[in-house]
RONUNU-161745 format. One record per residue: residue number from 0; residue in three letters; x, y negated, z negated of N, C-alpha, C in turn. Coordinates in pm, whole numbers. Layout:
# RONUNU-161745
{NUM ALA {X Y Z} {X Y Z} {X Y Z}} ...
***
This chain:
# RONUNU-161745
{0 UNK {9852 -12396 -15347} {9914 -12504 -15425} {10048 -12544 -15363}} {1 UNK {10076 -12674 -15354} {10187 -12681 -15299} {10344 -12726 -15351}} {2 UNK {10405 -12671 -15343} {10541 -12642 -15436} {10595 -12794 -15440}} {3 UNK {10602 -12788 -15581} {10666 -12933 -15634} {10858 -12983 -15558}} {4 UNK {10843 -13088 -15530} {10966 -13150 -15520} {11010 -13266 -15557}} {5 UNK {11132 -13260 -15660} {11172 -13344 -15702} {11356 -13405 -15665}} {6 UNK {11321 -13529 -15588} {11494 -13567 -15511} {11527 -13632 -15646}} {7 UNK {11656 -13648 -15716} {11729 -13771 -15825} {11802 -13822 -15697}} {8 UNK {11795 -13912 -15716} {11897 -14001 -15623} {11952 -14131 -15649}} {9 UNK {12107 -14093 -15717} {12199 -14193 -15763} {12246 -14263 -15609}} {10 UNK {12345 -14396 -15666} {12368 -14442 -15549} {12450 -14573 -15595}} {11 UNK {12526 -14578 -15486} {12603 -14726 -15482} {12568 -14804 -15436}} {12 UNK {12562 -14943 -15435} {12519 -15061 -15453} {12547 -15107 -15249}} {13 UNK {12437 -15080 -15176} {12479 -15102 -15060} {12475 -14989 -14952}} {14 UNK {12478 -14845 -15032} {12513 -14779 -14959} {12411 -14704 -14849}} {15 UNK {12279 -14758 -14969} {12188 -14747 -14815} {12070 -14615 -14882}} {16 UNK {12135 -14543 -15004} {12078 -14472 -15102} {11935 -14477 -15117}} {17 UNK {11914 -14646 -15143} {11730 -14672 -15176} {11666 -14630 -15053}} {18 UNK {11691 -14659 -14946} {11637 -14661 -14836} {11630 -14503 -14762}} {19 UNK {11734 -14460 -14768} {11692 -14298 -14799} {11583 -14220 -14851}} {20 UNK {11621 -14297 -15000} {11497 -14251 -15090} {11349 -14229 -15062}} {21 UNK {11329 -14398 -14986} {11240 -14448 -14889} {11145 -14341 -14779}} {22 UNK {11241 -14313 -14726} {11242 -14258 -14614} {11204 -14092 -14706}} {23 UNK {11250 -14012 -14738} {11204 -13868 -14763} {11112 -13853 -14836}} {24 UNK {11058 -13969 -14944} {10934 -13950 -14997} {10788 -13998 -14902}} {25 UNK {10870 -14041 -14784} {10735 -14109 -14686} {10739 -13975 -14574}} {26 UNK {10853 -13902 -14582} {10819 -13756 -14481} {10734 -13672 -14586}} {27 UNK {10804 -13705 -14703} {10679 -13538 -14771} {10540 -13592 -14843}} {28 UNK {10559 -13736 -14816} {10409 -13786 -14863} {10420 -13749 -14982}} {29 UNK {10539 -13795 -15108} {10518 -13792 -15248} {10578 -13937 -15284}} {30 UNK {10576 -13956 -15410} {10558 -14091 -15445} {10718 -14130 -15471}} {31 UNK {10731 -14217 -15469} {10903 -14298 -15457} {10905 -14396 -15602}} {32 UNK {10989 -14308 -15628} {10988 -14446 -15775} {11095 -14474 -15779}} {33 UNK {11122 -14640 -15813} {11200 -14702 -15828} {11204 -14824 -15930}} {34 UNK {11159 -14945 -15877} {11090 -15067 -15945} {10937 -14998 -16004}} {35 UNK {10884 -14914 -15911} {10718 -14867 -15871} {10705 -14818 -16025}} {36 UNK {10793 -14742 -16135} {10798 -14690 -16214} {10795 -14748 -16339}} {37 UNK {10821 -14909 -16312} {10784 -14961 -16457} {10660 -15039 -16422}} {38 UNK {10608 -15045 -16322} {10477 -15115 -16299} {10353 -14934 -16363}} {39 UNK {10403 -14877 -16362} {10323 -14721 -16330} {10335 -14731 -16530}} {40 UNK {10413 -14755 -16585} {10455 -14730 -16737} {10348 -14851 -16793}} {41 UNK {10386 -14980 -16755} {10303 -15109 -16790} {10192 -15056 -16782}} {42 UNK {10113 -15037 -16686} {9986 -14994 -16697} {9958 -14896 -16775}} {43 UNK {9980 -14761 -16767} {9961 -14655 -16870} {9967 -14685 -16974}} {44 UNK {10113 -14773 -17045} {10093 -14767 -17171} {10086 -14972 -17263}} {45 UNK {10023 -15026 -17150} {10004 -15190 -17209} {10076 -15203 -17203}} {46 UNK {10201 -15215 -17165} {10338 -15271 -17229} {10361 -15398 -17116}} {47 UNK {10399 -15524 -17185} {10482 -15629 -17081} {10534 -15586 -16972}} {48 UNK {10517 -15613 -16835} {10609 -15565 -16727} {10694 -15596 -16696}} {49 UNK {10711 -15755 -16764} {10810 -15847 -16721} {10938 -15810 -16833}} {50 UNK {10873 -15771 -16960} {10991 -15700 -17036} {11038 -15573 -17010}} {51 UNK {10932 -15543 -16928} {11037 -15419 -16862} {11111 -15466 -16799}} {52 UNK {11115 -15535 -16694} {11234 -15532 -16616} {11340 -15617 -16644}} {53 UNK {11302 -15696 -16765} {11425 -15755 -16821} {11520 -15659 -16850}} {54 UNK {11490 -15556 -16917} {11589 -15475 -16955} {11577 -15407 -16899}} {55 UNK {11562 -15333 -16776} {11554 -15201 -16685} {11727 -15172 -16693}} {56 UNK {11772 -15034 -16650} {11859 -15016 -16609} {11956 -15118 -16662}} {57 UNK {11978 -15130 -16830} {12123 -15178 -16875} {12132 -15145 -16970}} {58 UNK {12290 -15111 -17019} {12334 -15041 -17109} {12317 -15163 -17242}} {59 UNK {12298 -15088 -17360} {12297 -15185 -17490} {12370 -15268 -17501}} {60 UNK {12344 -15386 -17553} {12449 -15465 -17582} {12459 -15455 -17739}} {61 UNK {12590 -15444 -17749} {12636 -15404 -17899} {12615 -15493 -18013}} {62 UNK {12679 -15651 -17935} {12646 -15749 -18027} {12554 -15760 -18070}} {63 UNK {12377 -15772 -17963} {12338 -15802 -18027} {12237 -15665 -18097}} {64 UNK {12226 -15592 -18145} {12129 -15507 -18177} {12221 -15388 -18312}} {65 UNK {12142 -15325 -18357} {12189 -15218 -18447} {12140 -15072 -18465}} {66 UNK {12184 -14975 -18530} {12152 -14868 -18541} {12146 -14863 -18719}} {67 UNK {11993 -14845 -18729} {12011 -14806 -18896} {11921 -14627 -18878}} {68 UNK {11971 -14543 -19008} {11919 -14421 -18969} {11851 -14341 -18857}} {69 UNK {11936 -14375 -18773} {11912 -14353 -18651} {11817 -14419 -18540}} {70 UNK {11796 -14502 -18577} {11691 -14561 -18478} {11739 -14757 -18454}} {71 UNK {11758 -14804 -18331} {11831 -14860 -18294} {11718 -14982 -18230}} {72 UNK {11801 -15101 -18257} {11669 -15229 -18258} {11693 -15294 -18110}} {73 UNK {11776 -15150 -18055} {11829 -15244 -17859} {11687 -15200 -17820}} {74 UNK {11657 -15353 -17718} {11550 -15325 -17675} {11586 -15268 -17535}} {75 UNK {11686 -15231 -17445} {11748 -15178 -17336} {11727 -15056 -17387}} {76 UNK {11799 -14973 -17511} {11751 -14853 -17573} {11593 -14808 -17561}} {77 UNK {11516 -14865 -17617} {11377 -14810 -17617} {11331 -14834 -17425}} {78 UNK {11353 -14929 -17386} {11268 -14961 -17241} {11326 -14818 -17183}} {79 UNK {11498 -14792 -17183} {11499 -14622 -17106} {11430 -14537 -17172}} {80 UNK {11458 -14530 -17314} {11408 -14360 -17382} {11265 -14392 -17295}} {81 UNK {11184 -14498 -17284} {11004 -14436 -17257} {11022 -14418 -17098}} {82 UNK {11112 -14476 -16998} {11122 -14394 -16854} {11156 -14277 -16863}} {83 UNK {11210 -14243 -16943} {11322 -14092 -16986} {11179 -14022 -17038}} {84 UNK {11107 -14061 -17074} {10986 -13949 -17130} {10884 -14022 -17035}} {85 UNK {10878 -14079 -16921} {10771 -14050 -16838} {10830 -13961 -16729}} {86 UNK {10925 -13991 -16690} {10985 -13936 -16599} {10945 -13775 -16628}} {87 UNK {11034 -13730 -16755} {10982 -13618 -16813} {10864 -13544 -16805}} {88 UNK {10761 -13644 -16829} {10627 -13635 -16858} {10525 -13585 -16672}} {89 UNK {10632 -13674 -16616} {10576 -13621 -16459} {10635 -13510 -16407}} {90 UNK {10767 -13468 -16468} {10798 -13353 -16406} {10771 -13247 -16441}} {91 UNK {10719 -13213 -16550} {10660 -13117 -16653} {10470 -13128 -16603}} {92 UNK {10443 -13176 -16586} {10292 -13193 -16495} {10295 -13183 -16385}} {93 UNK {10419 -13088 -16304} {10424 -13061 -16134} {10452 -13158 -16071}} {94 UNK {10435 -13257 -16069} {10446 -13355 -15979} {10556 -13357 -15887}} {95 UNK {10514 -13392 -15756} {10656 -13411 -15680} {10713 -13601 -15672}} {96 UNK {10829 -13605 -15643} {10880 -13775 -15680} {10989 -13769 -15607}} {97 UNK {11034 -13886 -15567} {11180 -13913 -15558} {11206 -14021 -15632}} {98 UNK {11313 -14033 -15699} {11342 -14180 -15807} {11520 -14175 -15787}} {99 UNK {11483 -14338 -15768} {11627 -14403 -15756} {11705 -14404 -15907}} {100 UNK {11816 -14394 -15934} {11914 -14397 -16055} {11802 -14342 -16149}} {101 UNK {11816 -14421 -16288} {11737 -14396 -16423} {11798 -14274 -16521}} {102 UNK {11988 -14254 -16461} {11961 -14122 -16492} {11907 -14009 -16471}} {103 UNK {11813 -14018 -16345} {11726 -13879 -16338} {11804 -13772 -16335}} {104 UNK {11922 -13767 -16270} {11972 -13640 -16240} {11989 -13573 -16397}} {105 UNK {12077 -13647 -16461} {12104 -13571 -16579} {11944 -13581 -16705}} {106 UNK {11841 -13702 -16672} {11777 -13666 -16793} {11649 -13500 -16721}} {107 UNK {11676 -13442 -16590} {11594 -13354 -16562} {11690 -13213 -16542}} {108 UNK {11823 -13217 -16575} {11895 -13119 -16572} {11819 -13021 -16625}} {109 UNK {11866 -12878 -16540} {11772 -12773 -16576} {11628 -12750 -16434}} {110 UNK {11570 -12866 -16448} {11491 -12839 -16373} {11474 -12737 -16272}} {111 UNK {11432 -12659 -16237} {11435 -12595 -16096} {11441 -12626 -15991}} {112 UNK {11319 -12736 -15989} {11317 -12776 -15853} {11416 -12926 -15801}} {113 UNK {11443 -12896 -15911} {11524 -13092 -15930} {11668 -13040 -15818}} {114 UNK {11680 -13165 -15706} {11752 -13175 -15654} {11831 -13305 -15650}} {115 UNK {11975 -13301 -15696} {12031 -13421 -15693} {12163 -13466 -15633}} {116 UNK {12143 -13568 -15608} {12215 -13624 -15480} {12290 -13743 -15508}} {117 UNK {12399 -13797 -15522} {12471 -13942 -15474} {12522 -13986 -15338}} {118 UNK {12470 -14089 -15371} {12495 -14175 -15185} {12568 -14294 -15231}} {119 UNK {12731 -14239 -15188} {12835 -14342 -15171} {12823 -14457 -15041}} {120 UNK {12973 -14448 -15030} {13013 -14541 -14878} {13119 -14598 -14893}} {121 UNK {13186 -14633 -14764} {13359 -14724 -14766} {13299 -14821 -14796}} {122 UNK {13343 -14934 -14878} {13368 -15085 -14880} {13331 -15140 -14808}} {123 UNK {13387 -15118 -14684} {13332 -15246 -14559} {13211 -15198 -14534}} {124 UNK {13169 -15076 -14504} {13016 -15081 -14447} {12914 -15105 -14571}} {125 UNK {12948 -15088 -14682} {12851 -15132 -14766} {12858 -15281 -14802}} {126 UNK {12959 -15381 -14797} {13004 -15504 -14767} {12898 -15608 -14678}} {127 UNK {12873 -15453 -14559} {12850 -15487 -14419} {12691 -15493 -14467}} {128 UNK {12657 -15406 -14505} {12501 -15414 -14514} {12432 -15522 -14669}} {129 UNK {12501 -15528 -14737} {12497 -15679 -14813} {12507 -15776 -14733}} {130 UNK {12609 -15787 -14689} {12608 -15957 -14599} {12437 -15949 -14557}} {131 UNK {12410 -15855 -14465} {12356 -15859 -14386} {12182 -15878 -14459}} {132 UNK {12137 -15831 -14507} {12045 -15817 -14637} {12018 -15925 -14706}} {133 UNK {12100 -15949 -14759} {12116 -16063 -14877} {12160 -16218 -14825}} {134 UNK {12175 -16206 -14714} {12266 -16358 -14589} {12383 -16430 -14722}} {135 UNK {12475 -16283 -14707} {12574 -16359 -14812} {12707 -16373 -14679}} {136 UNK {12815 -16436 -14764} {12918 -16449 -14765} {12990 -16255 -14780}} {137 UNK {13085 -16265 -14694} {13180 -16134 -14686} {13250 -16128 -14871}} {138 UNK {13294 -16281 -14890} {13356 -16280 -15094} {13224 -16235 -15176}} {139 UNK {13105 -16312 -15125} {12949 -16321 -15211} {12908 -16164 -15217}} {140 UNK {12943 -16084 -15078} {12873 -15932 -15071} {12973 -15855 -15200}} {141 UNK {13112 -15884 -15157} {13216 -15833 -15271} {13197 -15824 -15419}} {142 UNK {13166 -15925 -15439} {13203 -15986 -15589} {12974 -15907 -15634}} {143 UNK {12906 -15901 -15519} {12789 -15871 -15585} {12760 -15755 -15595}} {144 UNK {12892 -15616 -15489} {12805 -15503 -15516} {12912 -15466 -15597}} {145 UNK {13064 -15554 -15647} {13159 -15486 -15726} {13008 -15493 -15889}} {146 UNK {12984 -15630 -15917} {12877 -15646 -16060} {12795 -15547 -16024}} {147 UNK {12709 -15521 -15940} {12578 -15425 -15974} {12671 -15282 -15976}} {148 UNK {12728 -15236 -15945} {12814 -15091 -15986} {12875 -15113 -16097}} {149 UNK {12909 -15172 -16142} {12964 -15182 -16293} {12836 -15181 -16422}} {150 UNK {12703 -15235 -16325} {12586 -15257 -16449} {12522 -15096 -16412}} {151 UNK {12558 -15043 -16294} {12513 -14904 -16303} {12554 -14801 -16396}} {152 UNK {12652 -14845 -16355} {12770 -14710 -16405} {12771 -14708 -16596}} {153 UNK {12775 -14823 -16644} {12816 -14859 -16778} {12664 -14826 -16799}} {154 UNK {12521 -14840 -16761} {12425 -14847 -16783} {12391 -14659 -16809}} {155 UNK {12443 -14593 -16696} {12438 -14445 -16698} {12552 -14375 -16741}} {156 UNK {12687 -14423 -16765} {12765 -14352 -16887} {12726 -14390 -17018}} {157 UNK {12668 -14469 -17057} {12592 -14513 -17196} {12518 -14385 -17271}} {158 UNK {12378 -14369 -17165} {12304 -14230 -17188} {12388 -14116 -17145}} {159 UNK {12412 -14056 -17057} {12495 -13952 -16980} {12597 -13878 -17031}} {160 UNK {12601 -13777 -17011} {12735 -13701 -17079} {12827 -13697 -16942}} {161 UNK {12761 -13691 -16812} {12825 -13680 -16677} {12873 -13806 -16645}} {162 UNK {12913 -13839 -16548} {13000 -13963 -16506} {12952 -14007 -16418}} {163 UNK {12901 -14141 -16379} {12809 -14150 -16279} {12898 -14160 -16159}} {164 UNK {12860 -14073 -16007} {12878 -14085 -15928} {13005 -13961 -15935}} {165 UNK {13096 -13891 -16032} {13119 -13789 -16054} {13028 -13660 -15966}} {166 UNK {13120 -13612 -15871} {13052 -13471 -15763} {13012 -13368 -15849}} {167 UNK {13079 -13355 -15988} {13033 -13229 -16059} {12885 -13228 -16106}} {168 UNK {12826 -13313 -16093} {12718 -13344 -16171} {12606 -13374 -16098}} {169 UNK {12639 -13373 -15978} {12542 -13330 -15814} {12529 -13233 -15760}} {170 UNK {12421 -13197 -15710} {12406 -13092 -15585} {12513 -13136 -15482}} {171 UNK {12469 -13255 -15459} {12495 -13340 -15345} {12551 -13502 -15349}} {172 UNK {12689 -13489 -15311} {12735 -13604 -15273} {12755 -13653 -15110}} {173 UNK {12710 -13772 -15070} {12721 -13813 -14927} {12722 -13898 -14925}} {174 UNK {12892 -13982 -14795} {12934 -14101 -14773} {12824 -14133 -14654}} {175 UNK {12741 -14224 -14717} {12621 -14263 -14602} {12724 -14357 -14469}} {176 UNK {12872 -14405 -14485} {12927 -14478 -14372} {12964 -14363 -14294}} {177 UNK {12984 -14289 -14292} {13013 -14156 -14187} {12908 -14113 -14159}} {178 UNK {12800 -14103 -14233} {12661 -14053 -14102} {12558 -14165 -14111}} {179 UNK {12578 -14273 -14161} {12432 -14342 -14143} {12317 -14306 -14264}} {180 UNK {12208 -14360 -14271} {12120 -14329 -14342} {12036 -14235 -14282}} {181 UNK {11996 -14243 -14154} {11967 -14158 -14119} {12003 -14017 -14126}} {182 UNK {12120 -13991 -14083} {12243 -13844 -14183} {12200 -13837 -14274}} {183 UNK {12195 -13914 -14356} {12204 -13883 -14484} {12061 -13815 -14589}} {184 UNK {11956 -13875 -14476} {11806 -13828 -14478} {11813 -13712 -14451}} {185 UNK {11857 -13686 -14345} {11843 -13554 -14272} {11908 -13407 -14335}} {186 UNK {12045 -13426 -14384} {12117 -13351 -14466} {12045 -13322 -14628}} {187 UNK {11954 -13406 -14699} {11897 -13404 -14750} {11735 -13302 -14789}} {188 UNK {11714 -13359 -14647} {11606 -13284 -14574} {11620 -13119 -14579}} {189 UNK {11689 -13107 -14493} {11767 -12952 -14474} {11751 -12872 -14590}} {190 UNK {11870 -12918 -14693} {11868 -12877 -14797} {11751 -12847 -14923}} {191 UNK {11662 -12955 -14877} {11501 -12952 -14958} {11461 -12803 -14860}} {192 UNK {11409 -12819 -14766} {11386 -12706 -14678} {11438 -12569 -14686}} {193 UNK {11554 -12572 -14748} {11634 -12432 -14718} {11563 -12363 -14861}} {194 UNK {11586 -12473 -14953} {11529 -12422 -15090} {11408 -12392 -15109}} {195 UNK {11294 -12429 -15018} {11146 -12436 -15008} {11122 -12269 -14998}} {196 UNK {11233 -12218 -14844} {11264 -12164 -14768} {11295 -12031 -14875}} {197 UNK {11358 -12042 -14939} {11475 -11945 -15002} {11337 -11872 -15139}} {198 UNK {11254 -11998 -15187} {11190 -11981 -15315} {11066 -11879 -15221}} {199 UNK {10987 -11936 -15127} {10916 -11821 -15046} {10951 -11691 -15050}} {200 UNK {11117 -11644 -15007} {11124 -11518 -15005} {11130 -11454 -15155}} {201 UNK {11143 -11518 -15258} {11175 -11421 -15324} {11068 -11393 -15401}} 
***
């Protein structure tokens, strides 16, 4: 049988994180979820796909929604809690995964095999790889990965008791502009390996 692995992999907007992600679930030949994860939910459980991703990954909005005896009419609320219990639902059935944000790190805390990771970067090189991506403007790359880190962050301190992008709350933090994505695969790698490595002997 072959020993489950599971990467969380938070990340900043640019830094090259997804593509990582990319990359180590296509060396161990396990499945990469990202977007892939509300198309995987739609199907299983009927649900709109397109209302999934309306609300994917954002924190409640206060105005408009409420909390009566505990149960809350945000529809951003319910679209996470059911990733938060598939996610669950696959890691508790062995499965190996890598998944971008969603919270994974903290909603699989505990896990054993759960390994988790943030992938920063300086400004300019993540700047650098927006322009480049997106055929923006050097102001357009600015002003778009300052908004998507703010809809991260507010989206995962919402659920979270940890702080997103906070080192305490990682295995692993790494500035992908000092080694590349490639580095950043590789250091990754290692570390999956050592643990593969370490669980054999004992």
């Amino acid at each position: 049988m072959e020993k489950q692995i599971i990467i969380a992999l938070g990340r900043e907007f640019g830094s090259g994180g997804h593509e990582a992600g990319e990359i180590l679930a296509e060396r161990y030949g396990i499945a990469f979820l990202d977007h892939v994860l509300l198309q995987k939910i739609a199907e299983e459980k009927h649900i709109d796909l397109k209302l999934l991703e309306r609300y994917d990954e954002k924190p409640k909005n206060k105005l408009f929604s409420r909390t009566v005896a505990g149960y809350s009419s945000a529809l951003e609320e319910h679209v996470a809690n059911i990733q938060f219990d598939y996610i669950h639902q696959l890691a508790d059935a062995g499965k190996s995964f890598v998944i971008v944000g969603r919270c994974a790190e903290y909603i699989l805390r505990g896990n054993p095999v759960l390994l988790s990771v943030f992938v920063l970067g300086n400004k300019e090189t993540k700047c650098a790889r927006i322009m480049k991506k997106y055929d923006l403007t050097e102001e357009e790359a600015y002003k778009m990965m300052k908004r998507k880190d703010a809809t991260r962050k507010n989206y995962h301190n919402y659920y979270c008791d940890g702080k997103w992008g906070d080192s305490r709350n990682y295995d692993l933090c790494i500035n992908s502009s000092n080694l590349g994505v490639e580095g950043v695969v590789e250091i990754i790698d290692d570390l999956i390996r050592r643990r593969l490595e370490r669980v054999d002997n004992q």
